[in-house]
N, C-alpha and C positions, 0 to 999 in steps of 0.2 A: 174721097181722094187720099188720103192718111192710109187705108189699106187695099194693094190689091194683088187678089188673090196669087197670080202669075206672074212672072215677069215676061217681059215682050219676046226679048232676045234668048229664054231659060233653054240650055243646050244640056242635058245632063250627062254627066262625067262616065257610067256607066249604063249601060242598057241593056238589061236580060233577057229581052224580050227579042233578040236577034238570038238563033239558035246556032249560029258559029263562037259570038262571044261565049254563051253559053257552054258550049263542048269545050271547048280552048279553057275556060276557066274550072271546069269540073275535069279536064284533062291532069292541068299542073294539082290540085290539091288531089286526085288519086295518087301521081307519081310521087307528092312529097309523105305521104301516107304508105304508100308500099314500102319507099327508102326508110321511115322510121320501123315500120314494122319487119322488114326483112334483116333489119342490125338486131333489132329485140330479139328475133325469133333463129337470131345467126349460131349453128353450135358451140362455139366459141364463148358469146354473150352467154349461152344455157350453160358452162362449162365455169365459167367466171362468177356467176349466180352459185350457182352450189360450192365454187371453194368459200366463198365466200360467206354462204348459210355453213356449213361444214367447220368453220377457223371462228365461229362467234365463242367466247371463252363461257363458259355452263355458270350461272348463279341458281344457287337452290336458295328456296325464300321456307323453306321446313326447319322448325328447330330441333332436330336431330339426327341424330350422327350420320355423316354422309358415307357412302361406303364406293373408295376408291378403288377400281379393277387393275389396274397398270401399275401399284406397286410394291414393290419388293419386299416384303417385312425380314426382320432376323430369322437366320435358321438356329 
């Protein structure tokens, strides 16, 4: 009497086993899945990405002389 297995009334909160819940629920996590992927994959974001890789300021970890192209020495 201490344990039993079911309970009488057990109505469960979800049921996958209906193939409307089913579509309706794999409907919305495609849509929230395309939404994140079409901001990722938006030109803009790929345009933002590369200034971004592009403006990382250059650390050389070599201990010798770094050889600067952009400047100007005395003439």
């Amino acid at each position: 009497m201490l344990y039993t297995p079911v309970a009488p009334d057990y109505i469960p909160a979800m049921n996958f086993t209906n193939p409307v819940l089913l579509a309706v629920a794999s409907l919305i996590v495609c849509a929230v899945l395309f939404g994140f992927l079409a901001r990722y994959f938006s030109p803009e974001a790929r345009l933002e990405r590369r200034r971004r890789r592009n403006s990382y300021p250059v650390v050389s970890k070599a201990r010798r002389p770094m050889v600067r192209l952009n400047v100007r020495g005395k003439k």
